[in-house]
C-alpha positions in Angstrom: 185.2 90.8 68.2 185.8 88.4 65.4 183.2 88.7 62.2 183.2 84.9 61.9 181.5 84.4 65.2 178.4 82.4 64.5 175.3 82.3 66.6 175.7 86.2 67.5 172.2 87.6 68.3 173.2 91.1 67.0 172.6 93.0 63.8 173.2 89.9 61.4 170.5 87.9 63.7 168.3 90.9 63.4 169.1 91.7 59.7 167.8 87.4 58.9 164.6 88.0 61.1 163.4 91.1 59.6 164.3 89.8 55.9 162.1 86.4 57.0 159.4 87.2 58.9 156.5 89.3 58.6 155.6 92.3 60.2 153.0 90.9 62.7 152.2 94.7 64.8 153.6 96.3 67.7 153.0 93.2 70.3 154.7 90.6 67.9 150.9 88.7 66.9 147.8 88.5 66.2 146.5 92.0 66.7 142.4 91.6 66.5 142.1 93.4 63.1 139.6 91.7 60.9 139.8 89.7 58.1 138.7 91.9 55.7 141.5 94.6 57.5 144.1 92.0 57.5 143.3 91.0 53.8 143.1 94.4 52.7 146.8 95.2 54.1 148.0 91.8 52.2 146.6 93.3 48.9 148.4 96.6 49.8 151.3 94.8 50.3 151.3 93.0 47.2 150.5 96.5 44.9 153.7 98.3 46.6 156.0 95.2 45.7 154.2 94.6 42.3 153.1 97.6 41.4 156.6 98.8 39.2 155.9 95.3 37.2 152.4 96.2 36.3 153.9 99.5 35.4 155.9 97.6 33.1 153.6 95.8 31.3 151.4 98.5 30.8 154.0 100.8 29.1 154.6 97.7 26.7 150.0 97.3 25.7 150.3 101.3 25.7 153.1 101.7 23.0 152.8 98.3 21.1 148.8 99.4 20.3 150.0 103.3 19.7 152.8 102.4 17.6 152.6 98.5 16.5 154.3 98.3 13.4 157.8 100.0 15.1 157.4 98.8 19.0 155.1 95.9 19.2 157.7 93.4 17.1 160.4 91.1 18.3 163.4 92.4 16.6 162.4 95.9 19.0 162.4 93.2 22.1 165.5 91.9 21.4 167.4 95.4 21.1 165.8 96.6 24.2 167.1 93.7 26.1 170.2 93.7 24.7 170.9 97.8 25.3 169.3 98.2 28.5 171.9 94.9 29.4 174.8 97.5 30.1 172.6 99.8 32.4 171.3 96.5 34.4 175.2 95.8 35.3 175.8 99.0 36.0 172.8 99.3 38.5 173.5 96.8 39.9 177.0 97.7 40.3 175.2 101.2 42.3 173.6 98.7 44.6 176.0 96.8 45.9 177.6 99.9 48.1 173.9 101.0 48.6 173.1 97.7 50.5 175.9 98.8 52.7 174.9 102.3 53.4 177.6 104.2 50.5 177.1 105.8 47.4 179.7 104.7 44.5 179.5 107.6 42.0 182.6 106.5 39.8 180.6 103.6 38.2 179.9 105.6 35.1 183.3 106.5 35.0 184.7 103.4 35.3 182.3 102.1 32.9 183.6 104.4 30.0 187.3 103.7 31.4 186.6 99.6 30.7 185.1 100.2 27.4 188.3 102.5 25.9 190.7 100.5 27.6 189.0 97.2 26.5 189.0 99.0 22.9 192.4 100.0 23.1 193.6 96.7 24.0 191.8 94.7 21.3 191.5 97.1 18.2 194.8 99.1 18.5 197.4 96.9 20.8 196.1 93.5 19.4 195.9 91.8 22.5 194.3 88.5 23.0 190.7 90.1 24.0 190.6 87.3 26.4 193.9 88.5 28.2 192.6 92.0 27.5 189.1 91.1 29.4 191.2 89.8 32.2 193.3 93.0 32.7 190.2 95.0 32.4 188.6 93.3 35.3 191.8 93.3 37.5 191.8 97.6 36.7 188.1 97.3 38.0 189.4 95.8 41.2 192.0 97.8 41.6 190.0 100.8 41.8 187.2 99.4 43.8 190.2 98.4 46.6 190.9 102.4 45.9 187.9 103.5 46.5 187.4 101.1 49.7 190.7 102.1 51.1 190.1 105.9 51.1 186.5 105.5 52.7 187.8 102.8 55.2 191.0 103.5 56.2 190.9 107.7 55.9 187.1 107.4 57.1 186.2 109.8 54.1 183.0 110.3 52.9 182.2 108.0 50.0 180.0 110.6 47.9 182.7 112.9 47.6 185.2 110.2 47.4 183.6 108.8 44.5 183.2 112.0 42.6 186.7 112.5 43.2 187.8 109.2 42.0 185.5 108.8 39.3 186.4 112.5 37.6 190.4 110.9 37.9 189.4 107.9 35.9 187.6 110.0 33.7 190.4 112.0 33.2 192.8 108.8 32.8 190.3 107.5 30.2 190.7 110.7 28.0 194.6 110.8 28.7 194.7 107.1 27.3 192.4 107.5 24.3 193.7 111.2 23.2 190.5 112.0 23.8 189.3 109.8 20.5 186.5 107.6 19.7 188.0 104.1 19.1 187.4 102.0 16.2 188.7 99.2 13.7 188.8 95.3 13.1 188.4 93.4 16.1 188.4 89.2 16.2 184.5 88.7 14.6 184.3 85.8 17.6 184.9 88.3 20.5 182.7 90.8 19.0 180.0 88.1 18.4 180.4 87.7 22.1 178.3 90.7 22.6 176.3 90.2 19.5 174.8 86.7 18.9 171.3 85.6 20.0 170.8 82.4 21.9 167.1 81.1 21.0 166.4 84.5 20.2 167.5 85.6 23.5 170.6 88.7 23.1 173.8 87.4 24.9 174.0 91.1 26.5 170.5 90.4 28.7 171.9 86.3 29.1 174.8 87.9 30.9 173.2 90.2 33.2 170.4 87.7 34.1 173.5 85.3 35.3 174.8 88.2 37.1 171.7 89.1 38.7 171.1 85.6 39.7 174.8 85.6 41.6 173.9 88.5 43.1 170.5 88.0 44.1 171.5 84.4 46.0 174.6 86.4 47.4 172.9 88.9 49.0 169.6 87.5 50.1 171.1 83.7 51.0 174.2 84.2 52.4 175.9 85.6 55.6 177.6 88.1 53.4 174.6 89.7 52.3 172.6 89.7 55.5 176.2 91.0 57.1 176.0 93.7 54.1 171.9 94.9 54.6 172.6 95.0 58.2 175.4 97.7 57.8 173.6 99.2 55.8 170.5 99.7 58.6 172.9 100.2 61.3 176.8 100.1 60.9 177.1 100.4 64.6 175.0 97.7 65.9 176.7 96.2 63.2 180.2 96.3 64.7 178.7 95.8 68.3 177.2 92.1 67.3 180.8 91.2 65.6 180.4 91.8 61.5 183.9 93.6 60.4 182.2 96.5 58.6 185.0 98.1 56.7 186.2 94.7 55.2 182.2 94.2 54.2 182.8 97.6 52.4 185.9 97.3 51.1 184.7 94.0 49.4 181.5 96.0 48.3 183.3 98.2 46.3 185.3 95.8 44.5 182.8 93.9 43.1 181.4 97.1 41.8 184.5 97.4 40.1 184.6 94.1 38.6 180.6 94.5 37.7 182.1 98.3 35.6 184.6 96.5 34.0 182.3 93.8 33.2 179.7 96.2 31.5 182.7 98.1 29.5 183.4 94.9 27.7 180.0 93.8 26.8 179.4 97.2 25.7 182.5 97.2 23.4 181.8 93.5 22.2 178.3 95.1 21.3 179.3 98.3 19.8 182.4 97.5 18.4 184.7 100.3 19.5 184.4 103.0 22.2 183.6 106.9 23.3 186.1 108.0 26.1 182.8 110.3 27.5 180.2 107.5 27.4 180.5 107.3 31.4 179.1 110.7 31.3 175.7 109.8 30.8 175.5 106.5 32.2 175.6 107.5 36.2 172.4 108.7 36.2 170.4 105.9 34.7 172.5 103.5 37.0 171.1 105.5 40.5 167.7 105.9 38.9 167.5 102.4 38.3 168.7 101.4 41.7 166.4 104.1 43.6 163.2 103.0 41.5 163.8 99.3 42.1 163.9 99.8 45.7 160.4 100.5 45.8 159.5 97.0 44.0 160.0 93.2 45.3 160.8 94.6 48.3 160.2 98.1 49.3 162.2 100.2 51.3 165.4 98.1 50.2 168.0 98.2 47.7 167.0 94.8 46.2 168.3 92.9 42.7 165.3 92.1 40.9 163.4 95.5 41.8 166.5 96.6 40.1 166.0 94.8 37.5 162.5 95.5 36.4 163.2 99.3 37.1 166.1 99.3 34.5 163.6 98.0 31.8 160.4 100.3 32.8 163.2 103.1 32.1 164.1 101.4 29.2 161.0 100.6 27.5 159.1 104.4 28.3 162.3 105.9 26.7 162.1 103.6 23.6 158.6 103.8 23.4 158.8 107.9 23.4 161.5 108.0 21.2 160.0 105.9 18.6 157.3 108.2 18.6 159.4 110.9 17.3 160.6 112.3 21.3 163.6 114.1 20.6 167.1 112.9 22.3 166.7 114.8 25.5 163.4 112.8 26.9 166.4 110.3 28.2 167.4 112.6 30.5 163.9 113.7 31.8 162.9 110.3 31.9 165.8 109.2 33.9 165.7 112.0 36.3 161.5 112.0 37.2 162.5 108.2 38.0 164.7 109.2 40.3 162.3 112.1 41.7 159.4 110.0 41.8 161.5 106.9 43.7 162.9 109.3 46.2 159.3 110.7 46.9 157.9 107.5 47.2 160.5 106.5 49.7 160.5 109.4 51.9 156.4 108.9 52.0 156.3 105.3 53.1 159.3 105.8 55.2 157.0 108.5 57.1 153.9 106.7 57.0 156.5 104.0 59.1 157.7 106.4 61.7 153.7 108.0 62.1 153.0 104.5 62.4 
């Protein structure tokens, strides 16, 4: 069956009901609870999907009243917007796949592949960095048809296809680089790219709220994202109402590519040169991001802006801490219990859901 046919009652029908309506019980209504009952399940309903926001807000009170004179200014605002910019792309880069049911583990690979080779192109080749941004992007999509292909075509599994393609880019960044950090005059206009402020506002965080914005319309107003969540809840009825599910993932993987390559520039711009291992440690605060956010906005899915606010809850409890004199590895712990504490949370309410 085609994918374009329209009108199909399947899993894309299905997918647009469930992301419009409410859950009204078992017989579809009104089901004779009382108002205080019904009221009390709406304020329930609002804590789960705005709870991560107040969680937010109350790690900013908590460390701008402990520590005011290093936290609580707007100098420390703007560099936590602008840092935690590259992780937002990233995560968001992790959901895309997630939507449609696959894991991409390469992002943080091809993250620190897009920063060397955008490095290498602009500080030791002298390209144009526009031309060099360009070329970046099109290795980003070449990767994500890569991945795509193998996980399509071969029917492989895409965790371990990822691993597997991510450790080869890693290994191509550090064949490309000599294993070097890269650094050295750059055009002061590109670099201000990833620099300047905008009424105070960091370009970095301007870029990944335009991003996010694309992103969130794409998958949550179009027939491409309702196509995408309802592979992702069931690739078979999927297929059986029409949608061309490998294509959806193929596509899914590219724009993850483009969205690595996208963050390796910025973070150059920002930083100036490069480190051929910074993918190493920027997988995990991608996944953590992406796991925490789906339990805000809208709980139980892979959403943008739960995304979002989970990338700078992480953000500001690891600045926060380490302004307080936490030594380097409370990144990592912090990253991970995310991660541990979204998964729980899941697997409870996805209990309570079956027991109900």
């Amino acid at each position: 069956m085609s994918s374009d046919v329209k009108g199909s009652p399947g899993a894309t029908g299905l997918a647009e009901r469930a992301r419009t309506q409410p859950d009204l019980g078992p017989a579809g209504g009104f089901d004779g609870s009382s108002p205080r009952r019904r009221g009390g399940e709406l304020l329930a309903d609002a804590g789960s999907r705005f709870a991560l926001i107040g969680v937010l807000v109350l790690l900013w009170v908590v460390f701008s009243v402990v520590n005011p004179a290093a936290f609580a200014t707007v100098s420390n605002l703007q560099t936590i917007l602008s840092v935690q910019a590259t992780t937002g792309l990233l995560a968001l880069a992790v959901v895309v796949p997630l939507v449609a049911g696959h894991f991409d583990l390469s992002t943080g690979f091809q993250f620190g592949l897009a920063q060397s080779l955008c490095a290498l192109l602009v500080i030791r080749q002298q390209w144009n960095p526009l031309l060099a941004l360009g070329f970046v992007l099109v290795v980003g999509v070449v990767i994500g048809v890569v991945n795509g292909q193998l996980i399509t075509r071969l029917r492989l599994p895409s965790f371990t296809t990822t691993l597997g393609t991510g450790m080869v880019v890693l290994g191509l960044t550090e064949w490309l680089t000599r294993n070097q950090v890269i650094t050295g005059p750059a055009p002061a206009w590109f670099l201000d790219l990833g620099r300047m402020r905008v009424a105070g506002i960091p370009l970095p965080f301007l870029y990944l709220a335009i991003v996010a914005i694309v992103l969130f319309v794409l998958l949550e107003y179009t027939v491409w994202g309702r196509r995408a969540y309802a592979i992702g809840a069931n690739v078979v009825a999927a297929r059986l109402s029409g949608i061309s599910a490998d294509r959806q993932v193929r596509q899914s993987f590219v724009i993850t590519g483009v969205l690595c390559g996208l963050a390796g520039c910025i973070s150059m711009m920002s930083l100036g040169g490069s480190s051929p291992v910074i993918g190493l440690g920027s997988l995990l605060p991608a996944f953590a991001a992406a796991f925490l956010g789906a339990t805000c906005i809208r709980p139980g899915r892979y959403n943008v802006a739960g995304t979002i606010v989970a990338v700078y809850v992480i953000g500001v409890g690891i600045t926060g801490l380490q302004q307080l004199g936490a030594e380097i590895y409370i990144q990592d712990l912090f990253n991970g219990a995310a991660l541990l504490i979204a998964l729980i949370i899941s697997t409870v309410a996805r209990r309570r859901r079956v027991a109900g």
